[in-house]
C-alpha positions as CSV (number, residue, x, y, z in Angstrom):
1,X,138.9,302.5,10.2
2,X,138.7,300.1,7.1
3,X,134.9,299.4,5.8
4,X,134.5,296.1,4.5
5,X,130.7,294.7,2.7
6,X,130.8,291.6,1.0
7,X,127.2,290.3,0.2
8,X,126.8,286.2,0.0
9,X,124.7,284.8,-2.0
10,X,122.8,281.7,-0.5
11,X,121.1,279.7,-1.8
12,X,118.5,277.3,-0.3
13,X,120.4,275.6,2.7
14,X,121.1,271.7,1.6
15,X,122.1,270.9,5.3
16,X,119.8,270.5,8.3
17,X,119.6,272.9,10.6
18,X,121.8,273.1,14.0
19,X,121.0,271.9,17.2
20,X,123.0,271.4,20.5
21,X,122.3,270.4,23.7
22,X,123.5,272.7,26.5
23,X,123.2,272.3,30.2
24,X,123.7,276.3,31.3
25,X,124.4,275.8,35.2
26,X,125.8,278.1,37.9
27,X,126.2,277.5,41.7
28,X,124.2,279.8,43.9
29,X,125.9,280.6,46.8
30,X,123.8,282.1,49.7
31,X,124.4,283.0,53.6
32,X,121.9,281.4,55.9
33,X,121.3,283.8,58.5
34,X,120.5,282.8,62.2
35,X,117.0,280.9,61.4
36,X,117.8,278.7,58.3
37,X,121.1,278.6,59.7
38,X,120.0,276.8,62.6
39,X,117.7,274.6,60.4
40,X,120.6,273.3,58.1
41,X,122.7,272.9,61.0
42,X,120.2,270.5,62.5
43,X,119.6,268.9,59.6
44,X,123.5,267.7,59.6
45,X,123.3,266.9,63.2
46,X,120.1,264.7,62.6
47,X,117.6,266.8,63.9
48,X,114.8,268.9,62.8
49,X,114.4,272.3,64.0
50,X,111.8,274.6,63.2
51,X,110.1,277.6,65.5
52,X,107.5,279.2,66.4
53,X,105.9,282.2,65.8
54,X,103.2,284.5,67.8
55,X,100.1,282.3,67.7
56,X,102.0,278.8,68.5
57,X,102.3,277.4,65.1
58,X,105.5,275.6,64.6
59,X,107.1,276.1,61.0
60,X,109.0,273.4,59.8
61,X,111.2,274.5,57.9
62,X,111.6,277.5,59.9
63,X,110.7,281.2,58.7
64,X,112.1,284.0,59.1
65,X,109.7,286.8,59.6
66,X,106.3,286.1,61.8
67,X,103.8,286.1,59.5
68,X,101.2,287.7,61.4
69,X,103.2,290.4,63.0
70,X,106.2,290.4,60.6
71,X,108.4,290.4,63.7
72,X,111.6,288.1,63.6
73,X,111.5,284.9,64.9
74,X,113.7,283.7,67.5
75,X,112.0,281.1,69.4
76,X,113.5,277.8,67.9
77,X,111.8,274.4,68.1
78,X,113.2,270.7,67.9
79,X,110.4,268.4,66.4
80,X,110.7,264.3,66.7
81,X,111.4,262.0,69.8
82,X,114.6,260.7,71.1
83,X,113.8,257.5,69.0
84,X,114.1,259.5,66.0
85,X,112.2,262.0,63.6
86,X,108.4,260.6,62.2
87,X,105.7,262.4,61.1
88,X,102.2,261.7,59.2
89,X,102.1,262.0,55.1
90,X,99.5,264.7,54.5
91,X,99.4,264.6,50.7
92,X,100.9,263.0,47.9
93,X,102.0,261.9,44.4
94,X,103.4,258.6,42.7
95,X,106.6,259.4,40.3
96,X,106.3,256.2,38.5
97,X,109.3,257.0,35.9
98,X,112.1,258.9,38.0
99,X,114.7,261.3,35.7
100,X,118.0,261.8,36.8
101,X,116.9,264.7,38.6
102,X,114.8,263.5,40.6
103,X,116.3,262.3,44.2
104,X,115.5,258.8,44.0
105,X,116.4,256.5,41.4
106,X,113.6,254.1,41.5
107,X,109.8,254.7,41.7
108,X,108.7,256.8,44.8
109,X,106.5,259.5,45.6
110,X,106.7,263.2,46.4
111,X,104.6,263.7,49.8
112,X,103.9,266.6,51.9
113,X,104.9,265.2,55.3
114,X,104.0,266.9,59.1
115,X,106.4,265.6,61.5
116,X,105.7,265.2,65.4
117,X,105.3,268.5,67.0
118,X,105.1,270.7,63.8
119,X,102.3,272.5,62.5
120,X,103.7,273.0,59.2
121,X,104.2,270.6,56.2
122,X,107.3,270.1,54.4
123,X,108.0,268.5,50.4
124,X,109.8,264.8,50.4
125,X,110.6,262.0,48.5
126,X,109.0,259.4,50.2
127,X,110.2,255.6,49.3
128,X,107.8,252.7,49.3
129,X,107.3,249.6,47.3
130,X,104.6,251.2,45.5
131,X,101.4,253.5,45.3
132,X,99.4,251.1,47.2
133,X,101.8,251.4,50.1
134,X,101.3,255.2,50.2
135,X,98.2,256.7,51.9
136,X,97.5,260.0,53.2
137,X,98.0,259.8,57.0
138,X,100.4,257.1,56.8
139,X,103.3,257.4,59.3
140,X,106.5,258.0,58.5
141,X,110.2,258.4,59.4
142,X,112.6,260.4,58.0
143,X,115.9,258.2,56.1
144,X,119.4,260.6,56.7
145,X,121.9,260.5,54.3
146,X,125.0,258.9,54.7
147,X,127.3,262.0,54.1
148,X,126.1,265.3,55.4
149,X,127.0,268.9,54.9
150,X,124.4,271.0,56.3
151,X,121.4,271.5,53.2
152,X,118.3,269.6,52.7
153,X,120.1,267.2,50.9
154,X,120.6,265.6,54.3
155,X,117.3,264.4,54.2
156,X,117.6,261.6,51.7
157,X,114.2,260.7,52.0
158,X,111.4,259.3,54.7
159,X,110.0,255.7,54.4
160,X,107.0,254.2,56.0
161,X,107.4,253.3,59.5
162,X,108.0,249.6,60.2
163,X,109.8,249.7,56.5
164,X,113.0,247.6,56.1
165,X,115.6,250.0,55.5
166,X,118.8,248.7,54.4
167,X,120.2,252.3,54.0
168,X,119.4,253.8,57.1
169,X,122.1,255.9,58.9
170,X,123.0,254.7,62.0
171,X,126.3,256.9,63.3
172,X,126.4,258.8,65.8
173,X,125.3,262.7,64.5
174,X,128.3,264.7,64.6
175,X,128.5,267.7,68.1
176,X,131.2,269.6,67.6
177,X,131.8,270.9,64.1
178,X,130.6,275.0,63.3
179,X,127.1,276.0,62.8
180,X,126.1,275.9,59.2
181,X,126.0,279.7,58.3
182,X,126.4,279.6,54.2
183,X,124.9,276.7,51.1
184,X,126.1,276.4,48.2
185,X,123.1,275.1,45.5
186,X,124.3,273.9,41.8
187,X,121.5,274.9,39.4
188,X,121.2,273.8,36.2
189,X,118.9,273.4,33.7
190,X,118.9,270.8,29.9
191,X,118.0,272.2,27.1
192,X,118.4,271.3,23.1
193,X,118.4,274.4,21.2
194,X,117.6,274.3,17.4
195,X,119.2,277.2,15.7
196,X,117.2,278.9,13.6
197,X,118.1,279.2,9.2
198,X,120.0,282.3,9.4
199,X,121.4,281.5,12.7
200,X,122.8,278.2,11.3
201,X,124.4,279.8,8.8
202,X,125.7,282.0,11.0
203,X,127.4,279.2,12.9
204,X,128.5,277.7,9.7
205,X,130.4,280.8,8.6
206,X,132.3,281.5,12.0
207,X,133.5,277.7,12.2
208,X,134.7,278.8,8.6
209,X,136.7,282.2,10.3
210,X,133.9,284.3,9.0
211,X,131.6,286.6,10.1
212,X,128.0,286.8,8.7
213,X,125.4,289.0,8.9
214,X,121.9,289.9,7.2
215,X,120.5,292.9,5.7
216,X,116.9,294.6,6.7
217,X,114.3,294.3,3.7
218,X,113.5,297.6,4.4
219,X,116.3,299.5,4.9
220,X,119.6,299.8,5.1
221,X,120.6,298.4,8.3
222,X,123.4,294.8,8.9
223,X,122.3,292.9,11.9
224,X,124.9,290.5,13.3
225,X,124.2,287.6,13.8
226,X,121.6,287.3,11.1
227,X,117.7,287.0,11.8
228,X,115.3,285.1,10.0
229,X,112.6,287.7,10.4
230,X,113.6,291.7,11.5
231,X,112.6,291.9,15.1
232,X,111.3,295.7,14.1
233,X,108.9,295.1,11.4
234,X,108.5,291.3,11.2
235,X,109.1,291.6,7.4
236,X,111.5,288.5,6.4
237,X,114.8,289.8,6.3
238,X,117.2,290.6,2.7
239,X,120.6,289.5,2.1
240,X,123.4,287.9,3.7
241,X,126.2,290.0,4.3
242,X,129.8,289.7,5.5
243,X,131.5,291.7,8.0
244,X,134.7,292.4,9.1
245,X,136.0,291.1,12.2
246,X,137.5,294.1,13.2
247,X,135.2,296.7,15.0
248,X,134.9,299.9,17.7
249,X,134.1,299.3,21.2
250,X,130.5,300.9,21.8
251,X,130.6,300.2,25.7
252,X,131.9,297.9,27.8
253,X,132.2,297.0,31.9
254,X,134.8,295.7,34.0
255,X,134.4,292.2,35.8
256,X,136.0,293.0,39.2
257,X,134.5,290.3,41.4
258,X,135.5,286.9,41.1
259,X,133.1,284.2,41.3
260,X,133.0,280.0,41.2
261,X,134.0,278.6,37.7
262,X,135.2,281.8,36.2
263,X,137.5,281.2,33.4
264,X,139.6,284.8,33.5
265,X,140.9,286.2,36.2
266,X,139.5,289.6,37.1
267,X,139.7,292.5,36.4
268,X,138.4,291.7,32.9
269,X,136.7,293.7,29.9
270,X,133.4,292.3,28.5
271,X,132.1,295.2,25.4
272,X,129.8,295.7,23.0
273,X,131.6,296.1,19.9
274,X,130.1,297.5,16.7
275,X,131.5,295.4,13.9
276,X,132.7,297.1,10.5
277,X,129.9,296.5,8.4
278,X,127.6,295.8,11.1
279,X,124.8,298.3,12.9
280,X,124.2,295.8,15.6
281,X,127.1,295.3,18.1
282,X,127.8,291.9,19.2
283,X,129.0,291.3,23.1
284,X,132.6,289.3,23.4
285,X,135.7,289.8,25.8
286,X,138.2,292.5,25.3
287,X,141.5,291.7,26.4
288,X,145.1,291.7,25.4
289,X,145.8,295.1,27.3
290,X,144.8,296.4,31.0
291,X,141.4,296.5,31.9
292,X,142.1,300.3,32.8
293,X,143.1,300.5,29.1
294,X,139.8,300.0,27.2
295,X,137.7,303.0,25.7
296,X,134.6,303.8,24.1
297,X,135.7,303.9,20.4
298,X,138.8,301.5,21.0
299,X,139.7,300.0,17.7
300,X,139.7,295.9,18.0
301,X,140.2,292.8,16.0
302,X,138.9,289.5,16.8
303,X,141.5,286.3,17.9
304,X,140.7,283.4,15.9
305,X,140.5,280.0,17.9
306,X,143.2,277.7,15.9
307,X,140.7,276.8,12.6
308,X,140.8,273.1,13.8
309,X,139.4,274.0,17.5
310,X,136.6,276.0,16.6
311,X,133.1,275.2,17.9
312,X,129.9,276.6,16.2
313,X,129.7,279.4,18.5
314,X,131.0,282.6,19.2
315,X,133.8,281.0,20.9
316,X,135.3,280.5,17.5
317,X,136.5,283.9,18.8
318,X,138.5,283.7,21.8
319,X,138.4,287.5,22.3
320,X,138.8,290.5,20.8
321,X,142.1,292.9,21.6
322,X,143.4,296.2,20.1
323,X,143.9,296.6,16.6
324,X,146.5,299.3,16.9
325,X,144.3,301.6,14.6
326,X,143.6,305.5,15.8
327,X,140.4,305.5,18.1
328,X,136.7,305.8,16.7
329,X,134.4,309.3,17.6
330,X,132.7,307.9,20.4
331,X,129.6,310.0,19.0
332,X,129.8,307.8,16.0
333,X,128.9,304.4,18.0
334,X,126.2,306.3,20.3
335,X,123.2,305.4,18.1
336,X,124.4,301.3,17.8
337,X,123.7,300.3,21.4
């Protein structure tokens, strides 16, 4: 193993600090199980179905478990008439400035909405030309979307009854396709993070190919990236100092299952790996051998992105890989997770 310290002098930053907008989404995949199942299923054929549990109420949507004798529920019901699904508004809310997550585009209101033969209410955009259309006990009917898979999405919204829709669905549901039996629900979420000082230079330094960390005021301790404060005494931390980008695997895990917008196939190596220099170890990708092939005390160095095409993140680094150099005493990394 090679040691490598070089303190850096900073002096006041002249730049601003960093901030990015991210959008951190996944897709969240579920089965649906014989009661919702039945529900989303419904919902693409243009029905509602609920059911009922030990006392008569009818849930809309449907639950699963009684919730008086925490029983399963079998007993499904199909709310509405044969000249379509209505209901009565029970409470509500004007949304005078929709965002773009919001289902509707143009002012509307979120209303709680009991259809015909349910006991239960359930959460809707409700489209009107404006608050003084709404009222609570207003009747309404429920506007399908155009394109339907099987999710509440299906629902594009109910409208007053009597209201002139010029987007209402009028094909014929569809009767033969499979019951609906898994969803698939994109979360995501918008954020701007400002990165604090040290943090910023931080990101400065990798775009740069170099790694920078911060020493403790009171003691003798590197933490990678750098803080602004030390998150065990609160005093404001010392000096900047550069690492290596070599390091010693402290632990790692193998990523065996594969899953939607996964970049790597599997299996794959994500560590811990205890930079030289460093007494905090940082959490990358190991690859560049066989998954089967990574250690505790594995000797690694870091793959620069191409100095052009790196971002101000850790993805500067593409991964780390073995370094070739004899292995680390495991016993020596134990105290650095």
């Amino acid at each position: 193993m090679t040691s490598r310290e070089i303190v850096v002098d900073i002096t006041p930053p002249d730049q601003p600090v960093l901030s990015a907008s991210l959008t951190p989404s996944f897709d969240y995949t579920r089965s649906t199980g014989p009661v919702l199942g039945a529900f989303f299923t419904g919902l693409r054929d243009r029905r509602i179905v609920g059911n009922r549990d030990s006392r008569g109420t009818v849930h809309v949507p449907p639950v699963e478990f009684d919730p008086h004798t925490r029983a399963p529920l079998t007993e499904t019901v199909e709310v509405g008439s044969d000249d379509g699904v209505g209901g009565v508004v029970v409470a509500w809310t004007w949304v005078p400035a929709p965002t773009d997550v919001n289902p509707l585009d143009t002012p509307f209101a979120w209303a709680l909405v009991r259809f015909d033969g349910a006991d239960t209410a359930m959460l809707l955009a409700l489209a009107a030309d404006g608050p003084e259309a709404v009222s609570t006990g207003m009747r309404v009917r429920v506007r399908w979307s155009a394109e339907r898979r099987g999710d509440v999405h299906d629902i594009a919204c109910v409208v007053p009854e009597g209201y002139d829709d010029d987007n209402a669905v009028t094909d014929a549901p569809p009767t033969d396709d499979e019951p609906v039996t898994g969803i698939v629900t994109p979360i995501g979420l918008s954020v701007t993070h400002t990165a604090a000082p040290a943090e910023s230079e931080f990101l400065r330094a990798i775009v740069e190919g170099r790694i920078l960390g911060r020493r403790r005021s009171n003691g003798p301790e590197v933490y990678v990236p750098p803080r602004d404060y030390c998150p065990s005494d609160g005093v404001a931390m010392g000096e900047y100092v550069e690492v290596a980008d070599t390091g010693t695997v402290a632990t790692f895990g193998i990523v065996n299952v594969p899953f939607a917008g996964q970049e790597i196939k599997p299996p794959y190596v994500t560590a811990y790996i205890l930079l030289d220099g460093s007494d905090v170890p940082v959490q990358h990708l190991v690859l560049g051998c066989e998954a089967s092939e990574v250690r505790i005390g594995m000797r690694v160095r870091a793959v620069w992105a191409p100095e052009s095409e790196r971002p101000a993140s850790m993805k500067a680094i593409t991964h780390f890989e073995p370094s070739g150099e004899p292995d680390t005493d495991p016993a020596t990394v134990a105290t650095h997770l």
